[in-house]
PDB file with SEQRES, HELIX, SHEET and CRYST1 records, atoms N, CA, C and O in Angstrom:
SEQRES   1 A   87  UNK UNK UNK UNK UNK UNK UNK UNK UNK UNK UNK UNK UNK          
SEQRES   2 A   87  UNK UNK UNK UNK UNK UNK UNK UNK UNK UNK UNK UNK UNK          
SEQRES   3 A   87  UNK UNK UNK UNK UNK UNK UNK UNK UNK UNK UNK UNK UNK          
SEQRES   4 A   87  UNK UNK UNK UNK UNK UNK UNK UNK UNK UNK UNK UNK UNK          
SEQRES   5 A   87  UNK UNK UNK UNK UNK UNK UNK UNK UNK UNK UNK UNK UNK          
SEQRES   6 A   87  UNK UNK UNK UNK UNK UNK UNK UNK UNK UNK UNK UNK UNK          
SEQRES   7 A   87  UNK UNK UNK UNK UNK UNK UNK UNK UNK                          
HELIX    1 AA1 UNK A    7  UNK A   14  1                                   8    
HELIX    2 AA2 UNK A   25  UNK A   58  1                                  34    
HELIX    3 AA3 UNK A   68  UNK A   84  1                                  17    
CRYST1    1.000    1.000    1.000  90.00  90.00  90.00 P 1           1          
ATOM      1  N   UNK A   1       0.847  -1.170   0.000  1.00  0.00           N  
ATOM      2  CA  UNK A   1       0.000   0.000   0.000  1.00  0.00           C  
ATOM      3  C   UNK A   1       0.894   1.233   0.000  1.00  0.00           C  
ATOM      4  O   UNK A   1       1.822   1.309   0.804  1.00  0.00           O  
ATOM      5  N   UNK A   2       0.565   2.498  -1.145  1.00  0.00           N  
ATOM      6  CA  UNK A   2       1.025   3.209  -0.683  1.00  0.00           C  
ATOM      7  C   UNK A   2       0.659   4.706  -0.497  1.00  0.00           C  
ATOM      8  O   UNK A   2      -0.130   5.156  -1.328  1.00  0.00           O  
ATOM      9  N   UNK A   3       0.991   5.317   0.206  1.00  0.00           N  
ATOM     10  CA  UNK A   3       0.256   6.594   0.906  1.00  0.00           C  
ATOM     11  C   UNK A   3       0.918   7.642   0.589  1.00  0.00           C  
ATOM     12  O   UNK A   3       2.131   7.826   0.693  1.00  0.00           O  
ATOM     13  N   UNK A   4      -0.222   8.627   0.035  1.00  0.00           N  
ATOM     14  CA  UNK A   4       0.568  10.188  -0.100  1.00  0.00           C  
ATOM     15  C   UNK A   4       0.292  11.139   0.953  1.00  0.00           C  
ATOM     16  O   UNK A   4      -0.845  11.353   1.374  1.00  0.00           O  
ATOM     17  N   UNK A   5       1.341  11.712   1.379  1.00  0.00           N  
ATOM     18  CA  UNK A   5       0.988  12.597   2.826  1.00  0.00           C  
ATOM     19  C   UNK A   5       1.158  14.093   2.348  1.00  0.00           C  
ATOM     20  O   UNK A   5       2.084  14.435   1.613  1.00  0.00           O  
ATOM     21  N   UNK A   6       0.268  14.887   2.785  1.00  0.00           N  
ATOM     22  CA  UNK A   6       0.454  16.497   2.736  1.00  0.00           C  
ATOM     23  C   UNK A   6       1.874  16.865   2.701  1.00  0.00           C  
ATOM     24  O   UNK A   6       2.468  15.788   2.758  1.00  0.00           O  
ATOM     25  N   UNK A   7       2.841  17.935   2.629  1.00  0.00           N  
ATOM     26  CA  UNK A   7       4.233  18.326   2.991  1.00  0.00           C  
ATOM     27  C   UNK A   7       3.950  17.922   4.562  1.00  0.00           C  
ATOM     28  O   UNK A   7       4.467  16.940   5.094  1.00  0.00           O  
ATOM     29  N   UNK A   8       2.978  18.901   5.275  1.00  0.00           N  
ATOM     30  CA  UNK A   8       3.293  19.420   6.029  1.00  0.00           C  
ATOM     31  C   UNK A   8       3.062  17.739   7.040  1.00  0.00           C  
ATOM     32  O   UNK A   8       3.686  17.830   8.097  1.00  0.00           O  
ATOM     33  N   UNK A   9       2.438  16.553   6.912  1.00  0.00           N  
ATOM     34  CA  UNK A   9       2.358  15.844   7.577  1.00  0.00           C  
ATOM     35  C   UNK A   9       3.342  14.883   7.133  1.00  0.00           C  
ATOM     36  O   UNK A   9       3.852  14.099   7.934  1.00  0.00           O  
ATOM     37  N   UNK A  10       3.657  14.896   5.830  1.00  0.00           N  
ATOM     38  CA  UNK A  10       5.224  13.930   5.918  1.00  0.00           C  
ATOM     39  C   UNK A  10       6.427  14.728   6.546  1.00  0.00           C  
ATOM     40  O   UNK A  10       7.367  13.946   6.691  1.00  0.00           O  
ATOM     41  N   UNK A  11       6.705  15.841   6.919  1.00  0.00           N  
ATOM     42  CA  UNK A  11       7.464  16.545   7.402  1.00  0.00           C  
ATOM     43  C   UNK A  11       7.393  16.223   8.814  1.00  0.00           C  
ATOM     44  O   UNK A  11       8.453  16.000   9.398  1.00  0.00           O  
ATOM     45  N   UNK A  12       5.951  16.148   9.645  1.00  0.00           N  
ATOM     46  CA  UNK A  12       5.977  15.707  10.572  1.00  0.00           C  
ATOM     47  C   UNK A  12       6.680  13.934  11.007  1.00  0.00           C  
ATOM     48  O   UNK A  12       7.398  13.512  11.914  1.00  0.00           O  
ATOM     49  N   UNK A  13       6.191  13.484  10.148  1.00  0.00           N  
ATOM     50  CA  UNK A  13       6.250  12.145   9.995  1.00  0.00           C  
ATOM     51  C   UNK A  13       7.754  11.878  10.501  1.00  0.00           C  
ATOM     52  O   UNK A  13       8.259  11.555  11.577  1.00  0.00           O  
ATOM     53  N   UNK A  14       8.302  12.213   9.004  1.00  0.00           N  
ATOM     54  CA  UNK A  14      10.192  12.508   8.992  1.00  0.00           C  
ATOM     55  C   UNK A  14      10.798  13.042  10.622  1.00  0.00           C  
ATOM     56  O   UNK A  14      11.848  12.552  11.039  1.00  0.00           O  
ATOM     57  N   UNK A  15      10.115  13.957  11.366  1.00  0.00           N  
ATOM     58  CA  UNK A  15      10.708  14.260  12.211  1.00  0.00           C  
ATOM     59  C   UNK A  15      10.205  13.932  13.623  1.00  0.00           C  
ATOM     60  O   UNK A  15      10.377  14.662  14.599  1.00  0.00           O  
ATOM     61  N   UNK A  16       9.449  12.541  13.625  1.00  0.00           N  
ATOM     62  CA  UNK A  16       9.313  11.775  14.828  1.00  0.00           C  
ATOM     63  C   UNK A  16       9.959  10.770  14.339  1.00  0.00           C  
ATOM     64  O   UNK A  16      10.652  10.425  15.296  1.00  0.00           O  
ATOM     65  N   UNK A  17      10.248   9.907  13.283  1.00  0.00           N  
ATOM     66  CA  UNK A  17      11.483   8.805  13.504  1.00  0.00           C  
ATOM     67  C   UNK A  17      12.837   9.692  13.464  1.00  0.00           C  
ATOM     68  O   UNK A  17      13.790   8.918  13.373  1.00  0.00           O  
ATOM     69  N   UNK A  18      13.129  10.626  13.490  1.00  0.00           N  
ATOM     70  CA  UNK A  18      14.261  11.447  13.266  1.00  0.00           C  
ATOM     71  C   UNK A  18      14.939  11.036  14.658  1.00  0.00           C  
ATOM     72  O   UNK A  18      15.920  10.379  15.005  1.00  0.00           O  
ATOM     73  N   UNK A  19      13.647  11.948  15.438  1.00  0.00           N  
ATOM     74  CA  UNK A  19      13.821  12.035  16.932  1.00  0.00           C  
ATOM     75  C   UNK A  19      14.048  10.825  17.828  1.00  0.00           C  
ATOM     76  O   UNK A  19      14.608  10.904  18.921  1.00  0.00           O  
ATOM     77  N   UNK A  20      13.600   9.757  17.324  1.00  0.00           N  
ATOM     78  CA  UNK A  20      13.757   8.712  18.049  1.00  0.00           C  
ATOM     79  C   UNK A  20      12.367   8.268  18.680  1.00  0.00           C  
ATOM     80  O   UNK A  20      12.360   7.157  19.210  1.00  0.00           O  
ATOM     81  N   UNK A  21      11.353   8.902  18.685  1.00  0.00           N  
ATOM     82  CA  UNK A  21      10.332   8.374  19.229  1.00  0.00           C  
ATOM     83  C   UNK A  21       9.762   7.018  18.400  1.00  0.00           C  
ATOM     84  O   UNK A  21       9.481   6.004  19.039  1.00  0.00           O  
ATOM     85  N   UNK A  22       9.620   7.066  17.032  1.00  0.00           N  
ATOM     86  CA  UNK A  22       9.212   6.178  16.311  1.00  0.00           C  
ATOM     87  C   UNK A  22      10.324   5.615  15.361  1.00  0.00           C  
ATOM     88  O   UNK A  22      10.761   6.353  14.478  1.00  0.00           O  
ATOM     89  N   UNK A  23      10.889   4.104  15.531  1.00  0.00           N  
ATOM     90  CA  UNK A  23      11.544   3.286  14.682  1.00  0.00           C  
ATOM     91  C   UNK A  23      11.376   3.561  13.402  1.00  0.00           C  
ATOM     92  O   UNK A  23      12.359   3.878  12.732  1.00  0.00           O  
ATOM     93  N   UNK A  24      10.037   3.486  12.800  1.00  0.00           N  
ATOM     94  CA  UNK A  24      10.306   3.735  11.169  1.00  0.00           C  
ATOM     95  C   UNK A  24       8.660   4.234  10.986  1.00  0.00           C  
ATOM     96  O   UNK A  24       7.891   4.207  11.946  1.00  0.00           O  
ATOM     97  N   UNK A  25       8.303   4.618   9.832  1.00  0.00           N  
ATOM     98  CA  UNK A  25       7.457   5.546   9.286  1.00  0.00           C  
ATOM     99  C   UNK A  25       6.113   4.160   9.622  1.00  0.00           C  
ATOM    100  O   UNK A  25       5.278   4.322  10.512  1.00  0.00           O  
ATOM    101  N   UNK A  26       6.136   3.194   8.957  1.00  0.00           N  
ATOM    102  CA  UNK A  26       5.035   1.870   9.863  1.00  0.00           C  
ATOM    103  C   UNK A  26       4.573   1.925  10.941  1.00  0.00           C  
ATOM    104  O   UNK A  26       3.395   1.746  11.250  1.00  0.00           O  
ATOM    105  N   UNK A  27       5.599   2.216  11.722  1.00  0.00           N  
ATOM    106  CA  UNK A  27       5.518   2.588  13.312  1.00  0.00           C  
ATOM    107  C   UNK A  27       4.200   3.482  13.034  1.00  0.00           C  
ATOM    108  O   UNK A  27       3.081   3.015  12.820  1.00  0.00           O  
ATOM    109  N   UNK A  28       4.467   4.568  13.066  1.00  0.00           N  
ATOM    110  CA  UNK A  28       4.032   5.805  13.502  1.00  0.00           C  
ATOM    111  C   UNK A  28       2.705   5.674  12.473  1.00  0.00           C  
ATOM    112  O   UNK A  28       1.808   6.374  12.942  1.00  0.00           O  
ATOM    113  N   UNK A  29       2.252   4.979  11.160  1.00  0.00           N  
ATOM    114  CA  UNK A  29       0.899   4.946  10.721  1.00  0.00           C  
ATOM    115  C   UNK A  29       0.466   3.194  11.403  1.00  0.00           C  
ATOM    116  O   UNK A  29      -0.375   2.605  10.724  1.00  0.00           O  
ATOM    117  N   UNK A  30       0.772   2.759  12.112  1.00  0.00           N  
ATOM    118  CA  UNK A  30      -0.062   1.869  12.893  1.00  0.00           C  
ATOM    119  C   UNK A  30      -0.605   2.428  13.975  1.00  0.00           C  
ATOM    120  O   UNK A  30      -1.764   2.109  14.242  1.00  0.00           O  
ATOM    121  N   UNK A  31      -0.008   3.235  14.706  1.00  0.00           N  
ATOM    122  CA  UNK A  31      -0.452   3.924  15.730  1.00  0.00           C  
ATOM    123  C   UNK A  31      -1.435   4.864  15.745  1.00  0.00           C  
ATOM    124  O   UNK A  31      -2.477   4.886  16.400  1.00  0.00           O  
ATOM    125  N   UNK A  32      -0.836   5.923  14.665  1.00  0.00           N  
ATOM    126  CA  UNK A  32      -2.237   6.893  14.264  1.00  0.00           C  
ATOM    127  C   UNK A  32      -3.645   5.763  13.628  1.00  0.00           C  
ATOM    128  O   UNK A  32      -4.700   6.330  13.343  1.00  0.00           O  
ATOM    129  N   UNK A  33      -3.585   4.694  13.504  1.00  0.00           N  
ATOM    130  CA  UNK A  33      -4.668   4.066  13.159  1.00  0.00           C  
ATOM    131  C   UNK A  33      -5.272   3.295  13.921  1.00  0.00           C  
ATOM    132  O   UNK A  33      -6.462   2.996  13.827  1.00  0.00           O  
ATOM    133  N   UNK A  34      -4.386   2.855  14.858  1.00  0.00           N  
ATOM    134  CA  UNK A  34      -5.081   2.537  16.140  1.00  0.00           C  
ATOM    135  C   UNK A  34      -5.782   3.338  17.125  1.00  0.00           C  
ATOM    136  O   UNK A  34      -6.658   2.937  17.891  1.00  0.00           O  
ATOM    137  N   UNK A  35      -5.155   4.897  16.998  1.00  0.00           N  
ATOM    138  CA  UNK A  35      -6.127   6.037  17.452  1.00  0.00           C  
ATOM    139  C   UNK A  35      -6.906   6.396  17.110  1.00  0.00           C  
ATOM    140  O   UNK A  35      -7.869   6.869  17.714  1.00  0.00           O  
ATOM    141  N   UNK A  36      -6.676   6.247  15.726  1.00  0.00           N  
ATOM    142  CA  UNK A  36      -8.216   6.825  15.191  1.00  0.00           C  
ATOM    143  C   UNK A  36      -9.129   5.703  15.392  1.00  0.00           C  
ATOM    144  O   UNK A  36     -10.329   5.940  15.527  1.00  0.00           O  
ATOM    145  N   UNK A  37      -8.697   4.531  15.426  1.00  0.00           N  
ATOM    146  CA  UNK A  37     -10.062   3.177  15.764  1.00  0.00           C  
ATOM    147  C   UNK A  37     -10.744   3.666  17.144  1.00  0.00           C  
ATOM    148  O   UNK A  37     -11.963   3.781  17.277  1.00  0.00           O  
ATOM    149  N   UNK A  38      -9.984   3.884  17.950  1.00  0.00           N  
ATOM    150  CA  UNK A  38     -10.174   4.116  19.586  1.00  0.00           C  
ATOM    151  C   UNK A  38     -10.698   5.574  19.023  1.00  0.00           C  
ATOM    152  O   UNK A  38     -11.770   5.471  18.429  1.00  0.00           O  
ATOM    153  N   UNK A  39     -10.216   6.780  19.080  1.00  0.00           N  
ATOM    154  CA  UNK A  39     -11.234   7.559  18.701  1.00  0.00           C  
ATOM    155  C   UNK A  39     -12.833   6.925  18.317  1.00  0.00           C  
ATOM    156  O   UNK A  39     -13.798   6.965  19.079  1.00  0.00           O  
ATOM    157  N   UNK A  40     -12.808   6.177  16.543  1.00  0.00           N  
ATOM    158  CA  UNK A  40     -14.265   5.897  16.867  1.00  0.00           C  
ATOM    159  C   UNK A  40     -14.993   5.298  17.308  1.00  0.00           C  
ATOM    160  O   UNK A  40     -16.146   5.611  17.010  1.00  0.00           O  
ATOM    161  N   UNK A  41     -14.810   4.045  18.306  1.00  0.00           N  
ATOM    162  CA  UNK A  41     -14.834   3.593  19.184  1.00  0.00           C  
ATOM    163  C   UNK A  41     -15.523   4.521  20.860  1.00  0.00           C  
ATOM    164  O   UNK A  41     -16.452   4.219  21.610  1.00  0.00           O  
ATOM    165  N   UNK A  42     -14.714   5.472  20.877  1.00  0.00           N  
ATOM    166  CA  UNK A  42     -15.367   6.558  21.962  1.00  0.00           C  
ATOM    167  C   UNK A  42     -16.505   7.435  21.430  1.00  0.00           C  
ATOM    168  O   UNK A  42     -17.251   7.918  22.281  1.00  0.00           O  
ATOM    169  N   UNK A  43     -16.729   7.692  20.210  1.00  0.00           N  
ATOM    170  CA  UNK A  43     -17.407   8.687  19.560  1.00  0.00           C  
ATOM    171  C   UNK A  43     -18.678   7.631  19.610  1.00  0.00           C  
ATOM    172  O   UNK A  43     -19.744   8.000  20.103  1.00  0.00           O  
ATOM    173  N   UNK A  44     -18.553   6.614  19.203  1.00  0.00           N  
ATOM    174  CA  UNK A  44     -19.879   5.729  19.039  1.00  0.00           C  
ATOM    175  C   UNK A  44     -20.748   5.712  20.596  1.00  0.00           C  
ATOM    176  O   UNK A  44     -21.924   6.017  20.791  1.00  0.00           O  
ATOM    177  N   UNK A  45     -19.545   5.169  21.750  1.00  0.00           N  
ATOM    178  CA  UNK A  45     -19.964   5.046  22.993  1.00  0.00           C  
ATOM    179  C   UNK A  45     -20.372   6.307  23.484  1.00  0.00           C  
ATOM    180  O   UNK A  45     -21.284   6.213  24.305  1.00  0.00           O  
ATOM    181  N   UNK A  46     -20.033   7.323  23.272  1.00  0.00           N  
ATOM    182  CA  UNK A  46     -20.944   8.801  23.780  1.00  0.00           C  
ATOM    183  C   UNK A  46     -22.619   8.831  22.873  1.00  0.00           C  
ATOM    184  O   UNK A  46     -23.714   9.045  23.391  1.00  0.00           O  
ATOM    185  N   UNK A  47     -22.331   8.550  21.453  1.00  0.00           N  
ATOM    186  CA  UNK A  47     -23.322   8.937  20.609  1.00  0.00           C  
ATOM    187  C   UNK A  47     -24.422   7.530  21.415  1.00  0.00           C  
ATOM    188  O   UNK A  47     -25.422   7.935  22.009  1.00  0.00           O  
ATOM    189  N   UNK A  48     -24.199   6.153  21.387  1.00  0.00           N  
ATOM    190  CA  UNK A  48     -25.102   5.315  22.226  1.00  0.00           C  
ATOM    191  C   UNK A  48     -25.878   6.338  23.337  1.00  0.00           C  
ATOM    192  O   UNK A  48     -27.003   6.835  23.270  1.00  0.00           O  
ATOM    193  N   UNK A  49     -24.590   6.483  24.631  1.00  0.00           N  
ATOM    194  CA  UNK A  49     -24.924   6.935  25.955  1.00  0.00           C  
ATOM    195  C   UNK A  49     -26.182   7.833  25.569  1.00  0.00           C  
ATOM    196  O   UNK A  49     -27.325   7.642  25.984  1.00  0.00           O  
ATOM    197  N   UNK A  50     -25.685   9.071  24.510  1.00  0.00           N  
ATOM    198  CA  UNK A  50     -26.549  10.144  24.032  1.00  0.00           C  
ATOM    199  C   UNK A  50     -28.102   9.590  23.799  1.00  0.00           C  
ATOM    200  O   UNK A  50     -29.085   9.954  24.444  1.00  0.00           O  
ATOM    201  N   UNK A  51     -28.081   8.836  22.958  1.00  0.00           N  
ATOM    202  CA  UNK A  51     -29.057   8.296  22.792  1.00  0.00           C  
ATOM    203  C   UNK A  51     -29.932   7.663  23.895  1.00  0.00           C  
ATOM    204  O   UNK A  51     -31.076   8.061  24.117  1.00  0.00           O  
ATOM    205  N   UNK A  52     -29.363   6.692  24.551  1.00  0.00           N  
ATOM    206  CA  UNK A  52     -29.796   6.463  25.662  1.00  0.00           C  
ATOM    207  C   UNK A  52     -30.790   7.708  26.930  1.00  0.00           C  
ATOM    208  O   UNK A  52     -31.805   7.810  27.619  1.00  0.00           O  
ATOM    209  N   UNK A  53     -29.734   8.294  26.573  1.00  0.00           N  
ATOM    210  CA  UNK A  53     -30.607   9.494  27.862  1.00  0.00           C  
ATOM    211  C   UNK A  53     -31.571  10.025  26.863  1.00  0.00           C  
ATOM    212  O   UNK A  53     -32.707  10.160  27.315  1.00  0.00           O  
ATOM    213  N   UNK A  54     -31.377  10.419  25.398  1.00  0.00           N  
ATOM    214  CA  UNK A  54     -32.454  10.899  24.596  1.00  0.00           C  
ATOM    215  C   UNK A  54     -33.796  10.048  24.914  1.00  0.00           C  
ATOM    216  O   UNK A  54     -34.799  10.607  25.358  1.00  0.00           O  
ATOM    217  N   UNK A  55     -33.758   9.031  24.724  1.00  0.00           N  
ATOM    218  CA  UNK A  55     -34.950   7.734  25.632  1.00  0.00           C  
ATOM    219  C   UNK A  55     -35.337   7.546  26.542  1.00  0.00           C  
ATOM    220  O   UNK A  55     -36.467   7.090  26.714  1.00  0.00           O  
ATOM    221  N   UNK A  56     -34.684   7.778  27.272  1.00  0.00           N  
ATOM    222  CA  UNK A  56     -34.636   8.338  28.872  1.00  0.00           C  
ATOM    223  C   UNK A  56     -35.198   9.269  29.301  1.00  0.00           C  
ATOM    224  O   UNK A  56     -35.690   9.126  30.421  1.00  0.00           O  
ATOM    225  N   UNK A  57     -35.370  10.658  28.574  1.00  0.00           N  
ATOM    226  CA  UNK A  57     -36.089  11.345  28.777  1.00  0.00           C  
ATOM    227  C   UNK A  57     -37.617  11.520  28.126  1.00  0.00           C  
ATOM    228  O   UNK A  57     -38.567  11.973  28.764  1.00  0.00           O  
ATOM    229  N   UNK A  58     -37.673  11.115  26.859  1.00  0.00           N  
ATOM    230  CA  UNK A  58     -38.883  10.850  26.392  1.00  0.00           C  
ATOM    231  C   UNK A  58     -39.693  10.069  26.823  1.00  0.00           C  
ATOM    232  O   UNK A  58     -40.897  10.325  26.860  1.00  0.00           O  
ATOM    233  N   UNK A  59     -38.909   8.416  27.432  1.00  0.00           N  
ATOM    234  CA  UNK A  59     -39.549   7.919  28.318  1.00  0.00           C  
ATOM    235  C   UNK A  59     -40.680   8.328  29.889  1.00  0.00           C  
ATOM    236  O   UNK A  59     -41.761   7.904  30.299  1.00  0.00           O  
ATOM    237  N   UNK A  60     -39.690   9.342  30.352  1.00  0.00           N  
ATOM    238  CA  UNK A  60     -40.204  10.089  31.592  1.00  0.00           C  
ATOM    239  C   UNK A  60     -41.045  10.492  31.276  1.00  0.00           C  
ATOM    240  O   UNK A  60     -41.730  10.507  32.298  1.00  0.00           O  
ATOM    241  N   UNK A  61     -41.629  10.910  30.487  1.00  0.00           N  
ATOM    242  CA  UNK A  61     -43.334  11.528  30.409  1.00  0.00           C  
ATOM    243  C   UNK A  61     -43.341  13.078  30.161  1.00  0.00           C  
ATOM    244  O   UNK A  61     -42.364  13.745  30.501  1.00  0.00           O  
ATOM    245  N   UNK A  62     -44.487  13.680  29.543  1.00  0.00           N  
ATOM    246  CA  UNK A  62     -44.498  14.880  29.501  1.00  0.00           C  
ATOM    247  C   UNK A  62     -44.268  15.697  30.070  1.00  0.00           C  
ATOM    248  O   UNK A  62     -44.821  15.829  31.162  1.00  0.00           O  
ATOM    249  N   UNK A  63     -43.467  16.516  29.670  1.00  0.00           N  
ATOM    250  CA  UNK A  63     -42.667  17.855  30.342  1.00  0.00           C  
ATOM    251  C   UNK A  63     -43.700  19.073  30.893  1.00  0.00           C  
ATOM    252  O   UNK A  63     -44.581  19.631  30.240  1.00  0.00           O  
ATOM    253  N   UNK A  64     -43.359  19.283  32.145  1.00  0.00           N  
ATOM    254  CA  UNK A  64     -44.470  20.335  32.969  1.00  0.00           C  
ATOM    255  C   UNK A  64     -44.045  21.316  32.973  1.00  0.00           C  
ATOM    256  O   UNK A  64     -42.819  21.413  32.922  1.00  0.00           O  
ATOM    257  N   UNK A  65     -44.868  22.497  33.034  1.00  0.00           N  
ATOM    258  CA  UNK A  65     -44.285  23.635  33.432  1.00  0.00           C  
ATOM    259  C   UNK A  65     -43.532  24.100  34.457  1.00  0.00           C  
ATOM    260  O   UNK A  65     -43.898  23.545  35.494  1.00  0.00           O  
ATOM    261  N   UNK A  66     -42.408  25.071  34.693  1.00  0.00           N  
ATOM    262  CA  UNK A  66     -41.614  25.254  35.485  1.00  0.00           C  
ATOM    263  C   UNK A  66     -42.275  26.449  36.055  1.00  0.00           C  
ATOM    264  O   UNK A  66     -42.817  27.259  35.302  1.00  0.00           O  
ATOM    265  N   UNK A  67     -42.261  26.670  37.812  1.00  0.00           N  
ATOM    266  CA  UNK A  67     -42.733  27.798  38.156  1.00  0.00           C  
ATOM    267  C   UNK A  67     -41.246  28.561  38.614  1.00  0.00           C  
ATOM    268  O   UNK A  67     -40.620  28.068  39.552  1.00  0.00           O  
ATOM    269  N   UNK A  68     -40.828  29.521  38.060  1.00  0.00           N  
ATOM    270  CA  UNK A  68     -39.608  30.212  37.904  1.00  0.00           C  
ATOM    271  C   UNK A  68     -39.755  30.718  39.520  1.00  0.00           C  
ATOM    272  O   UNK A  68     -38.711  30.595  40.161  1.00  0.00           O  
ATOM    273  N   UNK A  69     -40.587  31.115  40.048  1.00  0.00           N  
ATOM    274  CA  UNK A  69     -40.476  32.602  41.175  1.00  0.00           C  
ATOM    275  C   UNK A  69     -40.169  31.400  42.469  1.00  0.00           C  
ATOM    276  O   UNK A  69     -39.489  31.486  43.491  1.00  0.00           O  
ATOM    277  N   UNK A  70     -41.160  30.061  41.795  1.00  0.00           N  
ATOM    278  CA  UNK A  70     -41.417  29.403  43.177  1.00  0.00           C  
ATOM    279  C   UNK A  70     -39.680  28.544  43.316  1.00  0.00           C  
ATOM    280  O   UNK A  70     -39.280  28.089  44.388  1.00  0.00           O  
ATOM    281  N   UNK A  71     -38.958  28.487  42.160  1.00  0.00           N  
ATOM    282  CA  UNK A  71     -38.213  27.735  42.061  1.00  0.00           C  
ATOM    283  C   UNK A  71     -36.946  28.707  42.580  1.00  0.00           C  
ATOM    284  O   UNK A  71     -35.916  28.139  42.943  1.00  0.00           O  
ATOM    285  N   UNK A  72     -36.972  29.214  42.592  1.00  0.00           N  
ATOM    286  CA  UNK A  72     -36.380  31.221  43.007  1.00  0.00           C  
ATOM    287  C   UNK A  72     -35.983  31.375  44.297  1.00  0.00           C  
ATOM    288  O   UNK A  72     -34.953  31.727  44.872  1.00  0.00           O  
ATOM    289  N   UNK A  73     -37.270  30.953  44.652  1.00  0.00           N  
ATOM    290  CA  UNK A  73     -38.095  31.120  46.614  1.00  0.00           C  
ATOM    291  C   UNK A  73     -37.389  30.388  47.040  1.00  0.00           C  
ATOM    292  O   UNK A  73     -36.668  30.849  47.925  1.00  0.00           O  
ATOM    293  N   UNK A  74     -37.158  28.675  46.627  1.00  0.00           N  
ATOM    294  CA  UNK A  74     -36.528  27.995  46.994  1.00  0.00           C  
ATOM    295  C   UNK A  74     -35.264  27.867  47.128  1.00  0.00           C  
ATOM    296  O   UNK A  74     -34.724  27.322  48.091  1.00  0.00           O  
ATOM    297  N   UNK A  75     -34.711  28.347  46.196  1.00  0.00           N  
ATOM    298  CA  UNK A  75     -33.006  28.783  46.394  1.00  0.00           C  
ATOM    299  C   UNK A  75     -32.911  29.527  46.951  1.00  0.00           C  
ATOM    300  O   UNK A  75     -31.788  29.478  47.452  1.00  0.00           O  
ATOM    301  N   UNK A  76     -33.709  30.784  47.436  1.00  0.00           N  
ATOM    302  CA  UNK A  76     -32.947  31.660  48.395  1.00  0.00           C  
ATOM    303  C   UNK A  76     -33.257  30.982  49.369  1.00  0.00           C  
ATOM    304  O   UNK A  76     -32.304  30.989  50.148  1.00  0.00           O  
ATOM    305  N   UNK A  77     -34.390  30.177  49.891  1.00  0.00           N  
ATOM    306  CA  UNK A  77     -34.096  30.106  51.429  1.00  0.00           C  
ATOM    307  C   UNK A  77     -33.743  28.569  52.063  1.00  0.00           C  
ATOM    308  O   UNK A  77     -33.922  27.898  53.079  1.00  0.00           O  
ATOM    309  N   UNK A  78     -32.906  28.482  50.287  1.00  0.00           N  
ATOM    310  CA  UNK A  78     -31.928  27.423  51.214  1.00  0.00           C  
ATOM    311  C   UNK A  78     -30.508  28.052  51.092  1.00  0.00           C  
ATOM    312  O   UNK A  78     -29.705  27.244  51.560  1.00  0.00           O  
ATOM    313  N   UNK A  79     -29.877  29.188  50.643  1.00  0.00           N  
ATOM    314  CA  UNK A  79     -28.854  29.706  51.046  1.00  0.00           C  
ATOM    315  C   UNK A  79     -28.956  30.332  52.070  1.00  0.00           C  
ATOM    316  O   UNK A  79     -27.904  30.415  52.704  1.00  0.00           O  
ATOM    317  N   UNK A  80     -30.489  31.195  52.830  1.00  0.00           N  
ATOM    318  CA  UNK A  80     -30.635  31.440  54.217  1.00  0.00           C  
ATOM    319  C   UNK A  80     -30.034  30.603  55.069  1.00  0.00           C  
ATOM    320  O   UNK A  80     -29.182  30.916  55.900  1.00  0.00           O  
ATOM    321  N   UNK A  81     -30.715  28.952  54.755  1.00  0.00           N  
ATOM    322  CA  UNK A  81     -30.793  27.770  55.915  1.00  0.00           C  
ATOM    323  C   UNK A  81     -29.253  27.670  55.870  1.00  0.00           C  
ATOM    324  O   UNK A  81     -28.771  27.902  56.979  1.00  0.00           O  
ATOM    325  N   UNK A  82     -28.158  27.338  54.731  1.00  0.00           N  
ATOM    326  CA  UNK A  82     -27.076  27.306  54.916  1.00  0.00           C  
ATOM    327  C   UNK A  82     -26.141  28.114  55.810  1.00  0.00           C  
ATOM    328  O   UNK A  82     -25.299  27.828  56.661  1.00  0.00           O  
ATOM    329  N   UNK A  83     -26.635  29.264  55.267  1.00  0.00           N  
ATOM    330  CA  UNK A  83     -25.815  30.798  56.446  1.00  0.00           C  
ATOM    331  C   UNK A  83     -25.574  30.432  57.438  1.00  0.00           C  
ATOM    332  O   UNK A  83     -24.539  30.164  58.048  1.00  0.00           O  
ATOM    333  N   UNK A  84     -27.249  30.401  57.754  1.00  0.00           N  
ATOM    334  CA  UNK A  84     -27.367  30.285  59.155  1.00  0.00           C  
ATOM    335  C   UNK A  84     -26.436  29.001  60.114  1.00  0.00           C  
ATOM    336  O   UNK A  84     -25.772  29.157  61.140  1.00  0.00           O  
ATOM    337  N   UNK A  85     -26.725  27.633  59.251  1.00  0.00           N  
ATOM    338  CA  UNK A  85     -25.707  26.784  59.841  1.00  0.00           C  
ATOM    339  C   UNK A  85     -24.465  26.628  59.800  1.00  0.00           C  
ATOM    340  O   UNK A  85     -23.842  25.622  60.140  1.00  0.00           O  
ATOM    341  N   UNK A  86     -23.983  27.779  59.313  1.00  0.00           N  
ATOM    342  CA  UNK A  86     -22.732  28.435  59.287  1.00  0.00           C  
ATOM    343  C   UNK A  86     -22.081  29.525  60.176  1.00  0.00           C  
ATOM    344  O   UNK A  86     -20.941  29.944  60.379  1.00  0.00           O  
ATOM    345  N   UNK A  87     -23.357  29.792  60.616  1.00  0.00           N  
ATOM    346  CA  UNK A  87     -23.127  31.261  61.624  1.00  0.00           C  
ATOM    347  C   UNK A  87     -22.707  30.950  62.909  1.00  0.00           C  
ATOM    348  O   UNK A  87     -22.503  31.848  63.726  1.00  0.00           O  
TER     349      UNK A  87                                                      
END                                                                             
């Protein structure tokens, strides 16, 4: 097989077996291909999870209205109750 690389990524290429990190140019495209597998590999397992809670919530049942002032009320006077058990 053979592969044409941008300048700017055979340049890279050239100067990680240069350096010593990677034995030979094989090296270094087995690896980027094993990352990119594992990359999509993680991308799938978020997009599932995603999905999952997308179901998850549709499941839960119709969405109610939120009362903003009452929900308001409630946060302040539980940063009161906190103060206070702080004081």
């Amino acid at each position: 097989m053979n592969v044409s690389l941008p300048p700017q990524l055979d340049e890279l290429v050239r100067r990680k077996v240069e350096s010593g990190a990677y034995t030979s140019v094989n090296e270094i495209i087995q690896e980027a291909l094993w990352l990119l597998e594992a990359r999509d590999r993680l991308r799938e397992m978020k997009l599932t999870e995603l999905r999952k809670d997308i179901q998850n919530g549709l499941n839960s049942g119709p969405a109610t209205p939120v009362d903003l002032e009452a929900t308001k009320a409630r946060g302040r006077q539980r940063l009161v109750e906190r103060q206070a058990d702080h004081s």
